[in-house]
C-alpha positions in Angstrom: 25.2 -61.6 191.7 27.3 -64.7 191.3 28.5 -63.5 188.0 29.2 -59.6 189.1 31.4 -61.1 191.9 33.3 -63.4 189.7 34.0 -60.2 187.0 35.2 -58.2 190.1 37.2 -61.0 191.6 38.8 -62.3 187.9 39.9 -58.4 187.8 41.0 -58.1 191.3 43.6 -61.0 190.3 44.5 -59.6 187.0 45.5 -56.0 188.8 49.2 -57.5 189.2 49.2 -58.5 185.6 48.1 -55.0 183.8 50.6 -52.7 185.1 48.5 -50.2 183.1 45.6 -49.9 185.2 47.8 -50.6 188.1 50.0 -47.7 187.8 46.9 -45.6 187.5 45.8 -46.6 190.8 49.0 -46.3 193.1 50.4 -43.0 190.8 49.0 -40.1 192.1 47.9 -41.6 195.9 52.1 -42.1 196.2 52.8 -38.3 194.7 50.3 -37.0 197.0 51.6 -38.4 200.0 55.7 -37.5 198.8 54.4 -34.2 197.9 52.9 -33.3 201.0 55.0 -34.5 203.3 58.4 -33.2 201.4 57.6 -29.8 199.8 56.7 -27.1 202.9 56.3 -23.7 201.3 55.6 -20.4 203.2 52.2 -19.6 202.5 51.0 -22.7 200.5 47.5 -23.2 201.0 46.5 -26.0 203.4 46.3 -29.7 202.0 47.6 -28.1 198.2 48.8 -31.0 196.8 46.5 -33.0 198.3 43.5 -31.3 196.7 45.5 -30.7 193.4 45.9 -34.7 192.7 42.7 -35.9 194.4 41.5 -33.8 191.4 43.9 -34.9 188.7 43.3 -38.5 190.0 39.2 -38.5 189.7 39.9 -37.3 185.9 42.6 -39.8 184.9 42.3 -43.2 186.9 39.0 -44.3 187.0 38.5 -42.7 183.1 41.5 -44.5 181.4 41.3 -47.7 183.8 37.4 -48.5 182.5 38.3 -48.0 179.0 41.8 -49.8 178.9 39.5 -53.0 180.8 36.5 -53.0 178.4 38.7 -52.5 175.2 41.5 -55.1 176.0 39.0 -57.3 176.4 36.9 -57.0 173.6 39.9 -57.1 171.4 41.2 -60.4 173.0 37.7 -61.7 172.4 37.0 -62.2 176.3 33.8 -60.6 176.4 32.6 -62.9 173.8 33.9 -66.1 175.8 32.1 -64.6 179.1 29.1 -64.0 177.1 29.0 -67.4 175.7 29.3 -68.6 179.3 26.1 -66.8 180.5 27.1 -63.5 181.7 25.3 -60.9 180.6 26.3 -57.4 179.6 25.6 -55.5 182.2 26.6 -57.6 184.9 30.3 -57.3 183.2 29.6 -53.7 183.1 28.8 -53.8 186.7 31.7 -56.2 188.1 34.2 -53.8 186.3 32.9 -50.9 186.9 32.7 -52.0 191.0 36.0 -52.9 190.5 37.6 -49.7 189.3 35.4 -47.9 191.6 36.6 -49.6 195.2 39.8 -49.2 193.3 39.8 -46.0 193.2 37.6 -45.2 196.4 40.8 -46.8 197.9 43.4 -44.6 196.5 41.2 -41.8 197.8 41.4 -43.2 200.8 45.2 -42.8 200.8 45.2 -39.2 199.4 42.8 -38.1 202.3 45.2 -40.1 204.5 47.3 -37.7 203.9 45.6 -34.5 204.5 45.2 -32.8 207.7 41.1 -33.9 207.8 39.5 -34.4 210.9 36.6 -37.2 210.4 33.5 -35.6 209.5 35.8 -34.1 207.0 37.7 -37.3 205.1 34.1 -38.5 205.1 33.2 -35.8 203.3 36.3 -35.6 200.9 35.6 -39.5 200.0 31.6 -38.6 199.2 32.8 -35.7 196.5 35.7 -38.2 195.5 32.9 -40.9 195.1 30.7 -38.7 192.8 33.8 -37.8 190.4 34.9 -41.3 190.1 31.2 -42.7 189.0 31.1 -39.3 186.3 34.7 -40.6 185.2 33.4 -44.2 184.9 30.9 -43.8 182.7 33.3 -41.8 180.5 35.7 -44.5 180.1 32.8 -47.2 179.9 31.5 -45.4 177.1 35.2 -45.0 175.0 35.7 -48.8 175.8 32.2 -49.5 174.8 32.9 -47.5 170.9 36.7 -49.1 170.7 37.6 -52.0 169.0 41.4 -52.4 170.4 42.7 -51.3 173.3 44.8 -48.7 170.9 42.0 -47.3 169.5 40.8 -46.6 173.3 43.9 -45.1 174.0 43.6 -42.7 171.4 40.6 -41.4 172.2 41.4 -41.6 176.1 45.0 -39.9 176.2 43.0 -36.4 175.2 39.7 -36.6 177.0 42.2 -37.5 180.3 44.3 -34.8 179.7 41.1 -32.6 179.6 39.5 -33.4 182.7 42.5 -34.0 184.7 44.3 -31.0 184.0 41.2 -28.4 183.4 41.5 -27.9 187.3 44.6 -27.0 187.5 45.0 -24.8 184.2 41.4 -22.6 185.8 44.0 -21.4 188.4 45.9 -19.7 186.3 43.6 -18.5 183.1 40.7 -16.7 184.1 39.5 -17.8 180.4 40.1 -21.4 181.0 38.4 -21.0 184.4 35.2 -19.6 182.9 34.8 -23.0 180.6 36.0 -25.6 183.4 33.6 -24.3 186.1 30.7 -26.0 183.5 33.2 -29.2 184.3 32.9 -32.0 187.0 36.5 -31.9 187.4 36.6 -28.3 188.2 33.7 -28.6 190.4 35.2 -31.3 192.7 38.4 -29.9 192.6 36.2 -26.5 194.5 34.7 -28.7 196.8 37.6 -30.4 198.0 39.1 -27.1 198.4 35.9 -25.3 200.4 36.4 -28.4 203.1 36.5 -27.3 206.5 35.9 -24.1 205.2 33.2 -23.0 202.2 32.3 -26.1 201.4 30.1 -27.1 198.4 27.4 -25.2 197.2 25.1 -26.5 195.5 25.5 -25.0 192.1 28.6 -27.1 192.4 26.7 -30.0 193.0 24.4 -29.1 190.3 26.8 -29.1 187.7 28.4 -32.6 188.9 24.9 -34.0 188.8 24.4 -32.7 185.4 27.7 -34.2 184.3 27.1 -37.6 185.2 23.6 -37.2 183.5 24.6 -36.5 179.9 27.6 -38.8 180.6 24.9 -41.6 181.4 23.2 -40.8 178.1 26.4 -41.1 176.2 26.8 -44.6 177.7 23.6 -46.0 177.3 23.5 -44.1 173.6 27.2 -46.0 172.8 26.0 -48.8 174.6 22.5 -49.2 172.3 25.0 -48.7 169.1 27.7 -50.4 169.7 27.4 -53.9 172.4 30.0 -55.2 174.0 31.0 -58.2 172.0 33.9 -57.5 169.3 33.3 -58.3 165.9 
């Protein structure tokens, strides 16, 4: 537990420094609350924007913030130092991942801030925002995990992000795109945020988030088993 607290608190004070990860935190919590407040359309659904980038922001933060960590590291030999000082693999996995995780939980925070949620309902909102962010996690955990320099990650992560982020969006336009995102978790949160106060999520929908996160898990573990952490 020492060691996990250390990781988060070592990344918690280099969140200034990587303006990469940081900008992927603040980014779309700041264009939820501009958007929200400063474009009123007749007609717009209720908490549009809101919905739109809580979903964009479960698909692109947490994913490309894990991977940037894990790969910068491993390329500046880090992990091999913290290794050598007795941490052990998965409690770096663990303080990291915590890390982005609160991060990101907090950004949440902010984008359900700005929606017009009563309680029950922004408790809600931050449990499907909760289960996205862990299925993104272990998505980026598993591209850092395979990378050997943080370029490599980003090569791999620019396309996946664009993927899941933007999949939600795209279905609402193209019925053909639809019928492949709804097999996504993206897609699936972004319906749940949507059915708050009203539909709700049905639990197909939480199915399919479930069953993401699964095979995601396996991919880890799988790149994990193959790959380490340490850099060669």
């Amino acid at each position: 537990m020492n060691n996990i607290t250390a990781i988060f608190k070592k990344q918690l004070l280099d969140t200034l420094k990587n303006k990469t990860v940081l900008i992927q935190f603040l980014m779309f919590p700041v264009l939820t609350v501009i958007m929200n407040n400063a474009v009123k359309i007749e007609g717009m659904p209720k908490n549009f924007f809101v919905n739109l980038f809580a979903a964009m922001f479960v698909g692109m933060a947490p994913l490309t913030s894990m991977a940037s960590i894990i790969a910068e590291e491993k390329e500046q030999s880090t992990l091999k130092i913290l290794v050598m000082s007795g941490v052990r693999p998965y409690e770096y996995l663990i303080g990291v991942g915590s890390y982005v995780w609160i991060m990101c939980m907090a950004g949440s925070a902010v984008i359900a801030a700005a929606g017009n949620y009563e309680f029950g309902e922004a408790a809600l909102f931050l449990c499907i925002m909760a289960a996205g962010i862990l299925a993104s996690l272990l998505i980026g955990g598993s591209i850092g995990v395979v990378s050997k320099t943080q370029m490599a990650a980003t090569s791999v992560t620019v396309p996946v992000m664009v993927i899941f982020a933007f999949l939600p969006m795209l279905s609402m336009f193209n019925e053909s795109i639809e019928k492949i995102a709804r097999f996504t978790y993206s897609e699936q949160i972004s319906r749940s945020l949507a059915g708050i106060g009203s539909t709700g999520a049905d639990m197909k929908g939480i199915g399919i988030v479930a069953a993401n996160i699964i095979v995601f898990a396996v991919i880890f573990f799988a790149a994990y088993e193959k790959n380490g952490l340490e850099s060669d």
